[in-house]
N, C-alpha and C positions, 0 to 999 in steps of 0.2 A: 504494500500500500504506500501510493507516494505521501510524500508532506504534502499539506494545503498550504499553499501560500496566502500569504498575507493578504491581499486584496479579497481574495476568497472567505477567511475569514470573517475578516471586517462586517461583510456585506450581509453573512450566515445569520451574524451578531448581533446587528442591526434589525432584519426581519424578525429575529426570535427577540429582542425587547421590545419592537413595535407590538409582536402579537401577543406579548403577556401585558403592554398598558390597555390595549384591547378589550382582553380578555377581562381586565382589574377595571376597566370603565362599564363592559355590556354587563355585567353577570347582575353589578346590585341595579343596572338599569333594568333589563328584563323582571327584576322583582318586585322593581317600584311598579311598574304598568302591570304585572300580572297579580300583586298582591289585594287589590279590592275585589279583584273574584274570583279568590279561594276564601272571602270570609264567610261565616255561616250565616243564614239568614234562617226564619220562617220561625224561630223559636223565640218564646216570648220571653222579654227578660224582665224582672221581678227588682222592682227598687226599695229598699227597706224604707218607711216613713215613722214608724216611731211605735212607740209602744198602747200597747190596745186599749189597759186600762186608763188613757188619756181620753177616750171616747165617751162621755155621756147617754147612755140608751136618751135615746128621741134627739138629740140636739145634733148638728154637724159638728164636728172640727176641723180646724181648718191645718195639715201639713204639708209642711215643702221641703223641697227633696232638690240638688242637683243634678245635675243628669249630663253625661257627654253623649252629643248623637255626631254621627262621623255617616261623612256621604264622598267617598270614593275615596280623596286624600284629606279633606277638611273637616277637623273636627270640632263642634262648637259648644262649648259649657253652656247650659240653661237651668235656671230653675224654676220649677214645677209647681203648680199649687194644687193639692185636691181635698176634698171634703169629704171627711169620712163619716158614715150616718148605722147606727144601727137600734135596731127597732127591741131586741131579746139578748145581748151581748153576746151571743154567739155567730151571727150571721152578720155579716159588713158588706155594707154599697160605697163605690167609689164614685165621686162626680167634679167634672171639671169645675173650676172656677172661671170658666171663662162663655161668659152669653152666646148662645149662639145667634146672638141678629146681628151686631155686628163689631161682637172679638171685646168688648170692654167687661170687666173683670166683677164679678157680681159679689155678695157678701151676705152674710147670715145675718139677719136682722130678727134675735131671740125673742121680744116681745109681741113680735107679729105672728112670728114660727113660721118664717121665709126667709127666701132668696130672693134679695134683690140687684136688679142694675140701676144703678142709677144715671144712665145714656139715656135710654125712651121710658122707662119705668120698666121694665122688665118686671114681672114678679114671679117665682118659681116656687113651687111645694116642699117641703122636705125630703120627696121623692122626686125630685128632678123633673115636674113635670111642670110644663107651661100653666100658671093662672088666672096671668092677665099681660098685656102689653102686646108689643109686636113680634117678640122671639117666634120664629116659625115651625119648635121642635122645642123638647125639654133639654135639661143638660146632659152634655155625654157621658157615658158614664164606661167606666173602667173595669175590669177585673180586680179582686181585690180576695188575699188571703191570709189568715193570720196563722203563726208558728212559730211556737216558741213564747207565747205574748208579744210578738211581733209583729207591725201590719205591712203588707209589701203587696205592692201596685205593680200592675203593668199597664205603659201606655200606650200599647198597639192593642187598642181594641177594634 
């Protein structure tokens, strides 16, 4: 086997550092583009909000939860507000605090034993259901389950 000469070399050397900066540029590139769809979807995910014995049988309470929600590469902190109601302290209803006529943030008003908006008057039931105003629909309401003394929501309902 003869010797490689020097320009031979060089040239071998050259191609083989260019294809491993290559190689060290596509690999974490391929991961960023291929990594939001291999994440799991379809399964609900459960927010811890607080503990059950905070709930009053008949009254709402009102807890909030941070939440990060991430859509491809962008992931953006929010927090959450929902109304937890239960009628026998064993069964729990989740409901949004947010109107549905048009998105402004409603509130328990305990003397009256409502929900109200105060944008158009909105008034809502303790069961989430429209009683007077312009809302088009009751409040939305959530899955909700307690474990452990703990109550934890899901907001893909």
């Amino acid at each position: 086997m003869a010797p490689m000469d020097r320009r031979k070399f060089l040239s071998r050397a050259t191609v083989a550092i260019a294809a491993a900066i290559g190689i060290g540029w596509a690999v974490p590139g391929v991961a960023y583009v291929l990594s939001p769809a291999k994440k799991k979807t379809g399964e609900a995910e459960w927010i811890v909000l607080g503990a059950a014995d905070r709930v009053d049988i008949g009254t709402p309470s009102l807890f909030k939860a941070k939440v990060t929600k991430t859509s491809g590469w962008v992931s953006t902190e929010a927090e959450v507000a929902v109304y937890v109601v239960t009628h026998d302290g064993r069964e729990f209803r989740g409901f949004s605090n947010v109107c549905t006529h048009l998105g402004c943030r409603v509130r328990w008003v305990a003397d009256q034993n409502e929900f109200f908006c105060p944008c158009h008057n909105g008034v809502f039931s303790v069961d989430g259901q429209v009683v007077a105003g312009p809302p088009p629909r009751g409040l939305d309401e959530f899955p909700v389950k307690v474990e452990d003394g703990q109550i934890f929501v899901s907001l893909e309902a």
